[in-house]
C-alpha positions in Angstrom: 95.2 119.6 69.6 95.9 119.3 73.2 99.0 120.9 74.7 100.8 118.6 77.2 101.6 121.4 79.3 97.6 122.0 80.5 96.7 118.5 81.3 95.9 117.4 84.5 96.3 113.7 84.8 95.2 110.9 87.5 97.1 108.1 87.9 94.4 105.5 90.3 97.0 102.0 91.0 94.3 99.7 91.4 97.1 96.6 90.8 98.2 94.1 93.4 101.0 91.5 92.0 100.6 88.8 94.7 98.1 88.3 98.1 99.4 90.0 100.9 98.5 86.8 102.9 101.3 85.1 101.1 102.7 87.8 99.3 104.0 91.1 98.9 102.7 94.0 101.4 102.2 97.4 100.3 103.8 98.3 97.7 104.7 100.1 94.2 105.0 98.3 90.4 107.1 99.8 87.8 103.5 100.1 86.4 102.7 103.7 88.0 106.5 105.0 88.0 106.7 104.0 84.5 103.7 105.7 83.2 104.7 108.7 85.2 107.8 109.1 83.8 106.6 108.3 79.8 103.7 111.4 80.4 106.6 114.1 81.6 108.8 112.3 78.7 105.6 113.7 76.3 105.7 117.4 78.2 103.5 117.1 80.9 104.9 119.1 84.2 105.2 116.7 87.2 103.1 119.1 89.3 99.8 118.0 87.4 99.9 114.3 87.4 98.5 113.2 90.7 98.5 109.6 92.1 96.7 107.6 94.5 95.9 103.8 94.9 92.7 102.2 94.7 92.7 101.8 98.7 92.9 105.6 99.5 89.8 106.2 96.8 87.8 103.6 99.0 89.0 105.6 102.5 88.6 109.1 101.5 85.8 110.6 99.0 87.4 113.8 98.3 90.1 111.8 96.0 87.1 111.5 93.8 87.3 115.0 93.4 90.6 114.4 91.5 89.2 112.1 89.1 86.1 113.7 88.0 88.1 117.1 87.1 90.7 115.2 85.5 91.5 115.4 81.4 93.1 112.1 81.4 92.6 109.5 83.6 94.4 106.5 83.9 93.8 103.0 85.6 96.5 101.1 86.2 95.4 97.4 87.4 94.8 93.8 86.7 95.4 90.5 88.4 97.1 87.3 87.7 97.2 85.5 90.9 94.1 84.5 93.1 93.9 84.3 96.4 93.0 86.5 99.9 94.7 90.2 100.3 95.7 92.4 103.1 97.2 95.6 103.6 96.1 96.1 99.5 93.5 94.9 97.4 92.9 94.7 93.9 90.3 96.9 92.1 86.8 95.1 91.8 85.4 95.5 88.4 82.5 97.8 89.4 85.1 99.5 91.1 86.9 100.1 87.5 83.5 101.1 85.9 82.6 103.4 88.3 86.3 104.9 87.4 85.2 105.3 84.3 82.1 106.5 84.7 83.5 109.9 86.9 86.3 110.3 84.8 85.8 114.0 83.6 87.4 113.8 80.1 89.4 110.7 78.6 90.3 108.0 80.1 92.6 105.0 79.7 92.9 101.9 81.0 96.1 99.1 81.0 98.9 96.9 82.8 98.1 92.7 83.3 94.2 93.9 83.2 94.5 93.8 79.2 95.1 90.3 79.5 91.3 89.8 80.8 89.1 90.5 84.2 86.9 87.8 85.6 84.1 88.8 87.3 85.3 88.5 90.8 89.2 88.8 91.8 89.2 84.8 92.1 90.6 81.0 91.1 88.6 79.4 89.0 87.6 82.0 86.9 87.2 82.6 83.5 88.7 85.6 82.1 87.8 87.9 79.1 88.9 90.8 77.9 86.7 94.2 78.4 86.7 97.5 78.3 85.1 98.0 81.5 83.6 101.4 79.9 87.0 103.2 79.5 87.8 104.9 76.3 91.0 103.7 75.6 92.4 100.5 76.6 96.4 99.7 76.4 96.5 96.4 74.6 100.0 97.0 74.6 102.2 98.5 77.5 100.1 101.0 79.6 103.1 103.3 79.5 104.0 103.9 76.0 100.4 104.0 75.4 99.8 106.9 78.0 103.2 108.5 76.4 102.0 108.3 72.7 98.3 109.3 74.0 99.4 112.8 75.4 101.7 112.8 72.4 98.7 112.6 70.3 96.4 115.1 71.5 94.5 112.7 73.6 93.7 111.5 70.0 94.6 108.0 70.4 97.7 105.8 69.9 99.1 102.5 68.3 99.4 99.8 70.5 102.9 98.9 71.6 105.3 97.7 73.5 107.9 99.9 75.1 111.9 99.1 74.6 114.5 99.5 77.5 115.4 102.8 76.4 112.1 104.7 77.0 112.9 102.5 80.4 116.0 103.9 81.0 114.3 107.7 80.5 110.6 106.5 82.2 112.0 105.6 85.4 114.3 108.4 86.4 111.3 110.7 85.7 108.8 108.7 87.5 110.6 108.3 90.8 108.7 111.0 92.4 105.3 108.6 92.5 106.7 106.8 95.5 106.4 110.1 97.6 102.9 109.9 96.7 102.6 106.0 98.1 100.4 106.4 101.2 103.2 103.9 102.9 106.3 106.0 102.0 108.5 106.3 103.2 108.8 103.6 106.4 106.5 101.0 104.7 107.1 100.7 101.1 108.8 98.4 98.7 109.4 98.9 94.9 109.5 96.2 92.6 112.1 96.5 89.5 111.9 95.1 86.0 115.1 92.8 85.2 113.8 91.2 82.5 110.4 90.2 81.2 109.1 87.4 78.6 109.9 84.0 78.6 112.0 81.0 76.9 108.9 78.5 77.9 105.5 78.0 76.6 103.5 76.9 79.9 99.9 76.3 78.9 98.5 78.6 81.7 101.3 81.8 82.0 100.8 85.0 80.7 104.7 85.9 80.4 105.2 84.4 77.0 102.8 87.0 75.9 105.5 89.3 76.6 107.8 87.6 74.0 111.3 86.2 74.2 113.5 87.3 77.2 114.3 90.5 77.3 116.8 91.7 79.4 117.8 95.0 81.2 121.3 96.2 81.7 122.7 95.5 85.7 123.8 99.5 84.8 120.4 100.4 84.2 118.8 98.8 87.3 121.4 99.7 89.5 120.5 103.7 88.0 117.3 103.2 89.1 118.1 101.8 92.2 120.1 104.9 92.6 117.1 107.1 91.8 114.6 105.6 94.6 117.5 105.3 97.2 117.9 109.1 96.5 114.1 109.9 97.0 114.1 108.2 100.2 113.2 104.0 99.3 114.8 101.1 101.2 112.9 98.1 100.1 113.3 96.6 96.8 112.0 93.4 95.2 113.6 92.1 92.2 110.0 90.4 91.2 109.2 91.2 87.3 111.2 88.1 85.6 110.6 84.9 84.9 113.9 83.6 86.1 116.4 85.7 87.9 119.0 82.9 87.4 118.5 83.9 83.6 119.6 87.4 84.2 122.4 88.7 81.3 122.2 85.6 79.8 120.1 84.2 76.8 116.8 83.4 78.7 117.9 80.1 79.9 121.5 79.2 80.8 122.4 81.9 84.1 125.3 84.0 84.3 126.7 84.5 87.3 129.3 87.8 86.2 125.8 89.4 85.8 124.2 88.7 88.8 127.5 89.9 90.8 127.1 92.8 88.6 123.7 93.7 89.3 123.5 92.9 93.1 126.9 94.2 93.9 126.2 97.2 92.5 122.8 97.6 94.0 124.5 97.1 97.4 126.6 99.9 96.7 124.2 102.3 95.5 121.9 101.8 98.2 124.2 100.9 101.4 121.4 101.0 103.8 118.7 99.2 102.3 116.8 97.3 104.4 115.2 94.5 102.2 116.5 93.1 98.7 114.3 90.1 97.7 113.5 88.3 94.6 110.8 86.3 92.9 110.9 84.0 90.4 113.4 81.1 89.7 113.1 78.7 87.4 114.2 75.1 89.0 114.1 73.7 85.3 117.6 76.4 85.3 119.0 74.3 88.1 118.8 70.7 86.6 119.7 72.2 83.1 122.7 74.2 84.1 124.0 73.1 87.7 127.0 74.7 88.2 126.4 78.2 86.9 123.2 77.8 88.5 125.0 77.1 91.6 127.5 79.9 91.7 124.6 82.5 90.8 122.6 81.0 93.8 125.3 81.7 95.9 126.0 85.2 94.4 122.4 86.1 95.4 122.4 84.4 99.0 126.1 86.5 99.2 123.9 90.1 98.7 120.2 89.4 99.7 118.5 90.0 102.9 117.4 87.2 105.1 113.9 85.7 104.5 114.4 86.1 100.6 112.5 83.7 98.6 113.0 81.7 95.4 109.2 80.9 94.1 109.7 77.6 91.9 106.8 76.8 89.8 106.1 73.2 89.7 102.6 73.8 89.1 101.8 70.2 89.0 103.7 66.9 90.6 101.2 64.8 88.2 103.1 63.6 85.0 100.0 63.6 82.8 99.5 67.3 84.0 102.8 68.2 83.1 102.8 66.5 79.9 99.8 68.4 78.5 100.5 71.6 79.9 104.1 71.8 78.7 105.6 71.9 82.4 109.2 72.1 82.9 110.4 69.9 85.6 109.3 66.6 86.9 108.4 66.2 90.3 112.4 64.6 91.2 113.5 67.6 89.2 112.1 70.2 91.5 113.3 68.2 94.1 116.4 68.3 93.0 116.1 72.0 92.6 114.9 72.4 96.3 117.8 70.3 97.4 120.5 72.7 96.0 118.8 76.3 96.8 118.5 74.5 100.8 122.2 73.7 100.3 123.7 77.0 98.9 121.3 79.4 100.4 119.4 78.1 103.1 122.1 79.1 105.5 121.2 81.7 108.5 122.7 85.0 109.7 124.8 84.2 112.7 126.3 81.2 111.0 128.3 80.5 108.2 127.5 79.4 104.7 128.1 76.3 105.6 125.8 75.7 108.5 128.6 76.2 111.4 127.9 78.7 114.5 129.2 81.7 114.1 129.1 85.3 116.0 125.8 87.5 114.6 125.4 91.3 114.7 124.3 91.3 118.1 126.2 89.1 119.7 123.6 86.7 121.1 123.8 83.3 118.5 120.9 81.5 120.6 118.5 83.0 118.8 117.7 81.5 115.3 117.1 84.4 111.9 115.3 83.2 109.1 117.3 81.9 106.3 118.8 83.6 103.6 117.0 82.2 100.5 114.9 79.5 100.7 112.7 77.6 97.1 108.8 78.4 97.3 106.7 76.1 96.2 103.6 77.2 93.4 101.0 74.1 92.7 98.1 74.8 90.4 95.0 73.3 89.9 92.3 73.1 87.3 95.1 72.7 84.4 94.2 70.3 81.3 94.3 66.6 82.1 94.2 67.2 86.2 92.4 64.3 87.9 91.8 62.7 91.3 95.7 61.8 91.2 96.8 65.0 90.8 96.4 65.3 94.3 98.2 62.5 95.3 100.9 63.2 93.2 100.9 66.7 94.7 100.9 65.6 98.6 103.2 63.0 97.7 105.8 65.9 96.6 105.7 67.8 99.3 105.5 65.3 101.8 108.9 63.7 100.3 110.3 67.3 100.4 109.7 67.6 104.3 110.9 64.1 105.2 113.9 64.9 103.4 114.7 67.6 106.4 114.7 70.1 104.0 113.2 73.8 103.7 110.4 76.0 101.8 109.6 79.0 102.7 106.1 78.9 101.5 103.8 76.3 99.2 101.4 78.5 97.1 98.2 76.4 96.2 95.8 78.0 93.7 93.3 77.5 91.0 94.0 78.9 87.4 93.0 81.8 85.9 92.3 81.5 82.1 93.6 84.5 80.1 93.2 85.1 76.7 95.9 84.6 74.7 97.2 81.4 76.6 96.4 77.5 75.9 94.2 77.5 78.6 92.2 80.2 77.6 90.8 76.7 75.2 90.2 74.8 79.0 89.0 77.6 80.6 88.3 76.8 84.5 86.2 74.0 83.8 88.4 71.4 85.3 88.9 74.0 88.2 85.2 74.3 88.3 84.2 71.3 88.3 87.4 70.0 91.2 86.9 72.8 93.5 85.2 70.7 96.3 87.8 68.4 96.1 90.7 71.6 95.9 89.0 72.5 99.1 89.5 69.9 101.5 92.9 68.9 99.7 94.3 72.4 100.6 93.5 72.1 103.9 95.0 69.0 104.5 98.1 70.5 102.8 98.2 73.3 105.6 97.7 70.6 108.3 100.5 68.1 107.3 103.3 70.2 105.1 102.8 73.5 106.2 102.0 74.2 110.3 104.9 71.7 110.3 106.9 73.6 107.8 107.0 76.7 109.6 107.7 75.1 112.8 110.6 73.8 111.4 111.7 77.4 109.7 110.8 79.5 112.7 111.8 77.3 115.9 110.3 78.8 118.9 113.1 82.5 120.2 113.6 82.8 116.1 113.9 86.7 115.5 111.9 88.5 113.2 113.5 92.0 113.0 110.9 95.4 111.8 107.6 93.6 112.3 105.1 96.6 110.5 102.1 96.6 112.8 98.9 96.7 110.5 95.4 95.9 111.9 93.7 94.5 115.4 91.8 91.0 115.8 90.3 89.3 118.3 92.5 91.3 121.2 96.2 90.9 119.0 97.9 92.8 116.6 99.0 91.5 113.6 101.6 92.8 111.1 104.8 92.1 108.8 107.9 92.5 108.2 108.5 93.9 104.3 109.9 91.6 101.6 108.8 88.6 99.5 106.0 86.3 100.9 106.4 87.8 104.2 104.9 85.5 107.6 102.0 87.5 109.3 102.8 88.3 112.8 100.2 88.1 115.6 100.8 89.6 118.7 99.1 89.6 121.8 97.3 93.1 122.9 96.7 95.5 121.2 99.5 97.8 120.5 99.7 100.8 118.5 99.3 100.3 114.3 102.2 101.7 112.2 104.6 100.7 114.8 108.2 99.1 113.8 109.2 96.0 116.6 111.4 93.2 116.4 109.5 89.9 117.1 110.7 86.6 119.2 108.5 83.9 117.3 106.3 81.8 119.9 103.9 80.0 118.4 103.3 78.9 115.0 99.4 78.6 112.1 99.3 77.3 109.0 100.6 80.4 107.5 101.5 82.8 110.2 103.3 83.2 113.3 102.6 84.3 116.7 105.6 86.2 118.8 106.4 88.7 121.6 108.1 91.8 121.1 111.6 91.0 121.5 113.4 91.5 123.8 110.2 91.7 126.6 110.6 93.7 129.8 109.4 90.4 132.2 109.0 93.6 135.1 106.6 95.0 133.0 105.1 92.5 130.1 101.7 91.7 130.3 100.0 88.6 131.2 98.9 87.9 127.8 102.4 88.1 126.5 104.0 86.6 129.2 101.6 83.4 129.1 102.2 83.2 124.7 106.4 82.4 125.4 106.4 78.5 125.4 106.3 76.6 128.7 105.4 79.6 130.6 101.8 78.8 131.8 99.3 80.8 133.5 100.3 79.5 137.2 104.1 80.7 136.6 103.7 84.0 134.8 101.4 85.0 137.5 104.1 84.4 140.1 106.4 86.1 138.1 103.9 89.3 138.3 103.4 89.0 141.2 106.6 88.9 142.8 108.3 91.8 140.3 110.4 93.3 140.0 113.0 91.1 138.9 116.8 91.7 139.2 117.6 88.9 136.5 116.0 86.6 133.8 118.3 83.6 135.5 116.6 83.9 138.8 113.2 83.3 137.5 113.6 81.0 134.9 116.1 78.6 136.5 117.2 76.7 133.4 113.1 75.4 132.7 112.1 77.5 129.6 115.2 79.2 128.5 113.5 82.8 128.9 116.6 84.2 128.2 115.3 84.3 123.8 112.0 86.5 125.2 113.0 88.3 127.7 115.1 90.4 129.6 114.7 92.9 133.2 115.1 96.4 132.5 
């Protein structure tokens, strides 16, 4: 039997919870901190479990190395939401195999990848599970399987899932992965575990595979909070439940004492965090409960940091949709839903709750932050019973929801995976097969009408977008973002230097992204490219203003035309 002590274990992360492009940036799952903590739980000395993510395997070839001399390897990966990545991409399967192949002894493999692998990290797609040539695969969680594994000998283990206790142990011990994070320190948010499983039976979702709710003490994440502050962390992401509003209740009515609890003491453990998002919220919670639902709202919107978002998934505005997919809120519902999360939380630092001006941090109120917590949209397409009036139905929501005046902070439009173990797994992506011309043209138009406008609407031109993270160059700009939940992509003229930190004044405005200066600009020594982005300030007048530097003060130039005074500044 294998002693614990004399293993050398590889951890590869190879999982990505949402596209970067309208999602999370880099970042760390409970997966790998988990597992790290269950294998020293089972006696293995944190000096010989190594970890690295499936991005630094692709850059450097001596990580390889690692994973060929290891005796147990273990993937952590998997992918439930489509769509296009940056700054982290999920594992390919031939990626996985090849994992496999160069492991040097046992290997194991688990997180959302037991629920099935397509053959391409795509909508659309049918899914199956596979063992994608690993020994062992956690059919359970990956944690108490890697725990019970090392237990064993590297004999094997009984699938199972792990309860909040081994938690509780498994993520104190594990808190030294993030030092291994490529993007710690400056770069890095951790997603925590509140809860997991789910009340509802949505055709498509794999949470219910989970089981009921099952909830985490505030104590316990506030502990682990604690833990990561400690080590250096100051980005977190409340993103592994189906409903935050649910939180220390019974899986559907909310409890506001326990949200106060949780982010009140999270603020207090971690007094200089810099982002606290969420993810999921259930807008069925709202119409069902809308006063508790109200006060936890505001409880969240009281402690979060600006640009938070509350996903909502409608899924599908079509009534027929809904019907046979077992959706749980109406089209008027979700409305509903977005009207009370633009009223209690869409306010902005530098103003009130209630919407009235009042003095921000810096002293300047002109220029607009994003708001605190705004309702995301999810559609899906390719569910059971879709049709060419699915669309409609769709375009017809959204469009009522921007006439309205109102606010989302994103609309997430994708085609459905079909895992194993869900109704859909019966529809498969036939329907999402067989529609995808149709999806194509129809998301497009979605961009066009709902969501350039959208965003011009959320980010008026001089809004300020603090601890932009520059990334990568394109086409002579820099783009980059700042770190938190569904976070815009910044582009920025000229190429500056990548890793960089800058606050952003927003100028221009995609589909999806943003384009901005670096607030505030020097005007006596910005460039002519960045000079020409700030609105109203054409090629004739930034030249003058070049040519005629330097400049004692922003008023003399600008002479009440453009209202520099939100880019720039002299000296």
């Amino acid at each position: 039997m294998t002693d614990p002590a004399d293993l050398e274990v590889v951890l590869v992360d190879g999982y990505v919870d949402e596209p970067a492009h309208f999602g999370v940036p880099p970042y760390i799952s409970t997966y790998p901190r988990y597992t790290a903590g269950a294998l020293l739980d089972a006696g293995v000395p944190q000096s010989q479990v190594s970890y690295y993510t499936i991005d630094e395997l692709r850059a450097e070839r001596s990580h390889w190395r690692a994973v060929e001399e290891s005796d147990l390897l273990i993937y952590l990966g998997g992918m439930t939401v489509p769509g296009s990545y940056v700054g982290g991409t999920p594992a390919e399967p031939d990626e996985v195999r090849k994992l496999a192949w160069t492991a040097g002894r046992t290997s194991l493999m688990g997180g959302p990848v037991k629920f099935g692998v397509g053959e391409q990290n795509e909508g659309a797609t049918d899914t199956e599970r596979r063992d994608l040539d690993f020994e062992f695969v956690a059919k359970g969680d990956v944690e108490a399987a890697a725990h019970d594994l090392v237990a064993s000998g590297l004999e094997g283990f009984g699938d199972r899932m792990r309860d909040n206790s081994e938690i509780d142990r498994w993520a104190s011990l594990g808190t030294f992965v993030v030092r291994e994070h490529p993007n710690f320190p400056g770069y890095l948010i951790c997603e925590l575990e509140t809860s997991r499983g789910c009340a509802y039976r949505c055709s498509f979702c794999t949470e219910p595979l989970y089981g009921d709710p099952a909830f985490r003490s505030a104590e316990s994440v506030i502990e682990e909070v604690a833990g990561l502050y400690e080590a250096g962390v100051r980005h977190f992401r409340l993103g592994r439940q189906a409903d935050i509003l649910a939180f220390g209740g019974d899986g559907e009515a909310p409890n506001p004492d326990a949200l106060r609890e949780l982010y009140g003491g999270i603020r207090e453990v971690a007094p200089d965090l810099g982002t606290l998002h969420l993810d999921n919220m259930n807008p069925v919670t709202i119409i069902d409960y809308p006063d508790r639902s109200r006060e936890a709202i505001s409880v969240i919107a009281e402690h979060n940091t600006p640009g938070d978002t509350a996903a909502f998934g409608l899924e599908s505005a079509d009534p027929a949709v809904q019907e046979q997919n077992n959706l749980l809120v109406t089209a008027e519902e979700c409305l509903e839903a977005v009207r009370v999360v633009n009223e209690i939380g869409g306010w902005r630092p530098g103003e009130t709750s209630n919407g009235t001006s009042a003095q921000s941090t810096d002293g300047d109120q002109a220029a607009p932050r994003l708001p605190k917590l705004l309702p995301g949209i999810n559609l899906v397409h390719g569910l059971a019973g879709e049709r060419p009036e699915t669309y409609e139905h769709n375009k017809e929501f959204l469009q009522r929801v921007y006439d309205e005046g109102l606010l989302v902070r994103r609309v997430n439009i994708r085609q459905v995976m079909a895992f194993a173990g869900t109704e859909m797994a019966e529809t498969g992506a036939d329907v999402a097969i067989e529609h995808k011309k149709r999806f194509k043209g129809y998301k497009q138009e979605v961009r066009e009408t709902i969501d350039r406008p959208m965003l011009q609407r959320l980010c008026p031109p001089g809004t300020r977008l603090p601890d932009v993270h520059l990334e990568y160059h394109q086409d002579g700009r820099t783009f980059g973002r700042q770190l938190g939940t569904y976070p815009l992509l910044v582009a920025v003229p000229g190429e500056r230097p990548l890793g960089e930190t800058v606050d952003i004044a927003v100028t221009d405005h995609g589909y999806r992204s943003v384009s901005g200066v670096p607030y505030p600009l020097d005007v006596n020594s910005a460039s002519m490219g960045e000079l020409t982005a700030i609105p109203g300030l054409g090629d004739k007048r930034a030249g003058r203003i070049v040519a005629s530097r330097p400049h004692e003060s922003v008023e003399a130039i600008d002479a009440g035309e453009t209202d520099l005074g939100r880019f720039v500044r002299t000296g």
